[in-house]
Structure formats: structure tokens, C-alpha cells
C-alpha positions as CSV (number, residue, x, y, z in Angstrom):
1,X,-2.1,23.1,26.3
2,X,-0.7,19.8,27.9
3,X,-4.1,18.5,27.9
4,X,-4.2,19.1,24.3
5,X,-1.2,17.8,23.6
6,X,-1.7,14.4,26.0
7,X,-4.6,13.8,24.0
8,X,-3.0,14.6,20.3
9,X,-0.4,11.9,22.0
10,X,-2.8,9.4,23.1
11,X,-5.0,9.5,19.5
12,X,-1.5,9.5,17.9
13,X,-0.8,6.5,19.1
14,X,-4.2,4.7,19.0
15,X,-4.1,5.8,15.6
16,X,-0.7,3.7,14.8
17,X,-2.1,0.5,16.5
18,X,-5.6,0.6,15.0
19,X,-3.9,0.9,11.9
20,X,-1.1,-2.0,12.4
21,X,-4.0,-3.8,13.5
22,X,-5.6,-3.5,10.1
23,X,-2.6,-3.8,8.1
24,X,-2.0,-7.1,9.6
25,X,-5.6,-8.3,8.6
26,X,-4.8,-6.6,5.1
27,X,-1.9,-9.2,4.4
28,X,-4.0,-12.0,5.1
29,X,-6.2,-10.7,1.3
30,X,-4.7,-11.9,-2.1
31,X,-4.2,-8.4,-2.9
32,X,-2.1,-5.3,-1.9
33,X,-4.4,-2.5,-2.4
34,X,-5.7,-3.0,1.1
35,X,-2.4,-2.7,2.5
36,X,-1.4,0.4,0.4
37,X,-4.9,2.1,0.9
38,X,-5.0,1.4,5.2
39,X,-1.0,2.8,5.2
40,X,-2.0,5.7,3.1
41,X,-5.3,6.3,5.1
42,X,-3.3,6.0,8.2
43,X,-0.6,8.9,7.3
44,X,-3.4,11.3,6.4
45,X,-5.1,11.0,9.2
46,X,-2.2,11.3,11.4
47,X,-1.1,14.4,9.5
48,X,-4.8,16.0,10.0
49,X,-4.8,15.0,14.0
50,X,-1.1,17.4,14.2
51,X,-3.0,20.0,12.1
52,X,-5.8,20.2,14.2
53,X,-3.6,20.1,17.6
54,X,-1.8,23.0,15.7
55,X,-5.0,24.9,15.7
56,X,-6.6,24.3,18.7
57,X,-3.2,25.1,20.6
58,X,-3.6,28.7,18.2
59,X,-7.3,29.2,19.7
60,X,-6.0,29.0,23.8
61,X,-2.9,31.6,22.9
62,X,-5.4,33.5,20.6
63,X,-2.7,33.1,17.5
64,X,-4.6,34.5,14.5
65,X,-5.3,31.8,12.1
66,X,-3.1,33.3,9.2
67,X,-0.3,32.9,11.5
68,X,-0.5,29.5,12.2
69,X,-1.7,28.4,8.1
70,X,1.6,30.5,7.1
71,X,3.5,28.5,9.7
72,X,2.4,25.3,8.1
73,X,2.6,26.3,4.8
74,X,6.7,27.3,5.9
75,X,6.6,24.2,7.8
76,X,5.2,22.1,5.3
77,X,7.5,23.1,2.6
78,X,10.5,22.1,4.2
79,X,9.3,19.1,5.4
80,X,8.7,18.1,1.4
81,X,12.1,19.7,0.4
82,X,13.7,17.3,3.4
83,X,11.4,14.6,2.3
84,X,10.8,14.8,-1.1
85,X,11.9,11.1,-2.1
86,X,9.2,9.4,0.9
87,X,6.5,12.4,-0.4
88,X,7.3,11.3,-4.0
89,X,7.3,7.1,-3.2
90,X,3.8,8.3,-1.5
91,X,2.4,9.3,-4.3
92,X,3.7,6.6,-6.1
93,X,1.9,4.2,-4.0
94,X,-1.6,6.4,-4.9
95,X,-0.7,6.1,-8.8
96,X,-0.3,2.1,-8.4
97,X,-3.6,1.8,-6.2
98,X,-5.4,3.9,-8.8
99,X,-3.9,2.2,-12.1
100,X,-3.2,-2.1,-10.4
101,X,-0.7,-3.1,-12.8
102,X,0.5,-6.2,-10.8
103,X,-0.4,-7.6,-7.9
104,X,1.3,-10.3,-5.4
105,X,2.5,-13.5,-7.4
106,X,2.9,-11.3,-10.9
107,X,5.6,-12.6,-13.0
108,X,6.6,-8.7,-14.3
109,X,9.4,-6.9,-15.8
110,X,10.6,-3.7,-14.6
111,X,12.4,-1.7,-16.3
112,X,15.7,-4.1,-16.9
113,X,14.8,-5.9,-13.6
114,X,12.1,-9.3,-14.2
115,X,11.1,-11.0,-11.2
116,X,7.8,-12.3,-9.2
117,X,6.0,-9.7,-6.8
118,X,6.8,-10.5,-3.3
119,X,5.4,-7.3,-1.6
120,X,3.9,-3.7,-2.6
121,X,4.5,-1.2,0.4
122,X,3.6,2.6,1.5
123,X,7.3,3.0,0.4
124,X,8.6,0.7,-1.9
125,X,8.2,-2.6,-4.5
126,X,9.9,-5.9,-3.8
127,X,10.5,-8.9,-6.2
128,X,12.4,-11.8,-6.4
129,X,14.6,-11.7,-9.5
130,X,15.4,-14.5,-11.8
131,X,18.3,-14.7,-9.4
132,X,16.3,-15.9,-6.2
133,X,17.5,-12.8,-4.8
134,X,15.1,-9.9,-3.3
135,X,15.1,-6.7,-5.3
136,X,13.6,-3.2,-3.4
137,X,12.5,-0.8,-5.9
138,X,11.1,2.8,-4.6
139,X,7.5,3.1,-5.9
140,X,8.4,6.4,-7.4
141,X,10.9,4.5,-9.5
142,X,8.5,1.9,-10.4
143,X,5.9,4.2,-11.8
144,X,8.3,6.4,-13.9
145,X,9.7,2.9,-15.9
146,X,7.7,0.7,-18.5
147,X,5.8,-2.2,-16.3
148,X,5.8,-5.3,-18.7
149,X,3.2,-7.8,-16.4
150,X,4.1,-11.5,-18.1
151,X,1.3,-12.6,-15.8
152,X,-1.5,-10.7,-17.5
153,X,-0.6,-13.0,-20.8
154,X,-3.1,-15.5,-21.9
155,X,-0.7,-16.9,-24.0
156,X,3.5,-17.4,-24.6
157,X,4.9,-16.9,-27.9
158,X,7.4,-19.2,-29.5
159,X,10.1,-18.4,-32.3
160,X,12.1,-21.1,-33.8
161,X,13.6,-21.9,-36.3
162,X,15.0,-25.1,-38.5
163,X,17.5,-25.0,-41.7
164,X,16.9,-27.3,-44.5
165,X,19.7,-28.7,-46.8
166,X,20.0,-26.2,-49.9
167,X,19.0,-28.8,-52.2
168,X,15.7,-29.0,-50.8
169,X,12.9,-28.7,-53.5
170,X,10.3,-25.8,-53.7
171,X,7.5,-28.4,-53.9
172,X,8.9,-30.2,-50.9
173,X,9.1,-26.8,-49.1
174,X,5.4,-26.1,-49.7
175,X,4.3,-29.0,-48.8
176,X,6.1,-29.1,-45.4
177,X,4.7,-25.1,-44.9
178,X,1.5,-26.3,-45.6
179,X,1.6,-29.5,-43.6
180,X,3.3,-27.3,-40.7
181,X,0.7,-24.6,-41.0
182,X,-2.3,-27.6,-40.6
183,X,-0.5,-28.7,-37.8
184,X,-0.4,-25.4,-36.1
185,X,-3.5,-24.3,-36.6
186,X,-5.5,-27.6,-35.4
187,X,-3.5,-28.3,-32.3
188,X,-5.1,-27.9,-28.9
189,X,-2.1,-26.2,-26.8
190,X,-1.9,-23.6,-29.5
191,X,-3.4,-20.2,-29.8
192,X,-4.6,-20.2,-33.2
193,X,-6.5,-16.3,-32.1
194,X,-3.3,-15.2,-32.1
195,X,-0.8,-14.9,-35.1
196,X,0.8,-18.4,-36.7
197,X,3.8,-17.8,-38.7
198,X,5.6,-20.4,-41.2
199,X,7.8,-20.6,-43.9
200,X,11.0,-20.0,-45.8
201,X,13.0,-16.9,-44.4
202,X,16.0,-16.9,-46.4
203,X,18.3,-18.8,-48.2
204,X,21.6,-18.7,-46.8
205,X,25.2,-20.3,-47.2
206,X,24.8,-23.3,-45.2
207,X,21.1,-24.0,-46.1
208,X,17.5,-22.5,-46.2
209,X,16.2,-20.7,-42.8
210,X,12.7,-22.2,-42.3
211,X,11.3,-20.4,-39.3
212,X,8.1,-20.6,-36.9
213,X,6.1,-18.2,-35.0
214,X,2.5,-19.2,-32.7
215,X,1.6,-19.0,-29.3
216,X,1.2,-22.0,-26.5
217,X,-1.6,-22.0,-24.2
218,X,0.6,-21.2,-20.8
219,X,0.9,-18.3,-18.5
220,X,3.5,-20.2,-16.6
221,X,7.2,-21.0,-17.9
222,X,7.3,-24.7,-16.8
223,X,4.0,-25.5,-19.1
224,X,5.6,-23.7,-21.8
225,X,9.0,-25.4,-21.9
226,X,7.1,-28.9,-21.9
227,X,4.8,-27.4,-24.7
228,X,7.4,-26.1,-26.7
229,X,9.4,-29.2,-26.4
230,X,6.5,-31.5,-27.5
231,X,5.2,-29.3,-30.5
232,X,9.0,-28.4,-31.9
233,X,10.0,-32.0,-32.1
234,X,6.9,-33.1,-33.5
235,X,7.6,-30.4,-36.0
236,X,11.1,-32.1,-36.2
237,X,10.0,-35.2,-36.9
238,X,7.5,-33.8,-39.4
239,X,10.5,-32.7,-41.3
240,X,12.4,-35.5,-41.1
241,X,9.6,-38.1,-42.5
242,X,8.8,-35.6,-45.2
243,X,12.8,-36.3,-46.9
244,X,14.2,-32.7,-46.0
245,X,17.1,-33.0,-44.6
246,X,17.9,-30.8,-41.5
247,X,21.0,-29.0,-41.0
248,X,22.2,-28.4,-37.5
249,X,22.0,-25.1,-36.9
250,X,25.9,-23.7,-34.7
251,X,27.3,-20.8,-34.0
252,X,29.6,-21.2,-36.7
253,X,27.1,-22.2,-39.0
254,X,26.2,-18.0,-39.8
255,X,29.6,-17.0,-39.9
């Protein structure tokens, strides 16, 4: 028996390092799925080198078999009543290896939480929030919320919106949809795939709501600011050369 169990000891622990060993080559790849996978691989087999101590040290005291399964199975459920958050994050782990909806250096919301992925563990997610600060969220808790990955975009949409003087004509207001619309559809940062939206959206108090929808080229948010800030004021100065006269659009403006 303390053979057995010097050797179960000595495999245990051979085990751990040959498995640290890997893991450390594992963050080295662009992805996590190695890591997850080797810490995975490494639990199980741990787990099946105590089972099979468990058995062999039945075999020398000639315990019957059922004995020693119903011990386990006794044993084993207590262990997942004790454990049932790690057993659940485990799991969690095998659901985000099997469905890879982010990897490292994903810009992705979760949940109400948007940040970049920094890590994916045995146990847990990290990401660094809009707030440069390090969020840990239990992978059982990521797979159970909706997993929005920003990275996965080819494309970021932009809304916006200018208001025209009420005494603006309706031929002037074609015209400017129509030259607008050209514009959008031609221009080589836009996504004209994807959905362009121009027009008149309503006629309010202070003026007449003229309002934008189309997509920029970037999967990034610097390129998009410097894209939406190029195409909006040419859009702006579009306006202005065709006589409408823009309103400037304040809080109290819609009150």
C-alpha cells in the first residue's frame, strides 16, 4: 500500500509539472484554447490517477469493487455539492473551448461589463474595462450572459444627425438627400454592403431632424473617430454650400 501510494504521489506530481511546463509554452500561442484544453487535460488525468490508486489499494485489501465505486460515487457527490461553483466554472471553460467566442485582444461586451480580453483561465475570464481597471468574471458567469464580440465586426456603424432651419424648402431637402446619399454610397471608408440611411426624420419645434445611418470601414475605435470626423463634416459642409441653414442642435433645443 505505501508503495502504491509513493508512486500515485510521485505521478501526481510529475503530472502537475509536465503540465505547468506546457501551460507555460501554451501562453507563448495567440490563442487560449491551448491553455484551457492542457488545464482541463491536466485535472482529468489527475482525477483518473486517484481513481485508479483507489482501486488498486481495493485489489491488496480484497475490497469488492462495488464497495469502492459506491465510495466514490458518495465521495464524489460531496465533493461537487462542496465544489459546485469550481465544477460549474469547469465546465464553463469546456463550453467556451467548444463554442470560441473571443479570444485574447477581443474588444467584447459582457453582460453590462465591455472591455479587451486580457486572459481566459481553467477558472475564470479577465478584461480590462473601459476603466483601465482588471475585471475577473467566473466562466460559468460568462457563459450564462449575452457575449457581444465588437471585435468580430467588419464594420462600425454611425448615427448622426443635423437640424435644418424650418424654412428649408422640400426641393432643397431632396436635393441635399440625394447629394448626401451619392456621397455615401461612393465613398471608400464606407460600407455601402451594409445599410445607408438618409433623410428627413421629423419636423420639430426648432427645425427639421435630418438624420444619417452607414457604416465606416474600422474594427478599431481610434480609425473610427477619425473616420466619422472626416465624413460628418464633409457632410457639414455639404449642407452648408447647398443654402440650408443648420441649427445647432442643445439640450434645450428638444425641450
Amino acid at each position: 500500500m505505501d508503495t502504491v501510494i509513493g508512486i500515485t504521489w510521485i505521478l501526481y506530481n510529475l503530472i502537475s509539472i509536465m503540465f505547468s511546463m506546457l501551460q507555460i509554452h501554451a501562453r507563448k500561442t495567440s490563442t487560449d484554447v491551448d491553455e484551457i484544453i492542457i488545464s482541463l487535460l491536466g485535472s482529468i488525468l489527475r482525477i483518473l490517477l486517484i481513481a485508479a490508486a483507489l482501486f488498486i489499494i481495493a485489489e491488496i485489501f480484497h475490497i469488492p469493487y462495488k464497495t469502492v465505486l459506491a465510495g466514490l460515487g458518495i465521495g464524489g457527490l460531496a465533493f461537487a455539492i462542496a465544489a459546485k461553483n469550481t465544477i460549474a466554472n469547469f465546465f464553463g471553460s469546456a463550453i467556451i473551448i467548444a463554442d470560441r467566442p473571443f479570444k485574447t485582444g477581443d474588444r467584447i461586451k459582457i453582460g453590462d461589463d465591455i472591455g479587451v480580453i486580457i486572459n481566459v483561465g481553467i477558472r475564470s475570464t479577465k478584461i480590462r474595462t473601459t476603466f483601465d481597471t482588471v475585471l475577473t468574471i467566473p466562466n460559468n458567469m460568462v457563459t450564462q450572459k449575452m457575449i457581444d464580440n465588437y471585435s468580430a465586426r467588419d464594420a462600425m456603424r454611425v448615427d448622426t444627425q443635423f437640424l435644418f432651419d424650418l424654412d428649408t424648402p422640400k426641393t432643397l431637402l431632396d436635393e441635399i438627400d440625394q447629394k448626401v446619399s451619392a456621397f455615401l454610397h461612393t465613398h471608400p471608408d464606407i460600407d455601402n454592403e451594409k445599410v445607408i440611411l438618409t433623410g428627413v426624420n421629423d419636423y420639430t419645434l426648432r427645425g427639421i431632424l435630418f438624420e444619417l445611418r452607414f457604416f465606416v470601414k474600422a474594427q478599431k475605435e481610434a480609425l473610427y473617430s477619425d473616420m466619422r470626423h472626416k465624413i460628418v463634416t464633409d457632410i457639414a459642409d455639404m449642407i452648408r454650400k447647398s443654402g440650408i441653414k443648420l441649427i445647432t442642435i442643445t439640450h434645450e433645443t428638444f425641450l
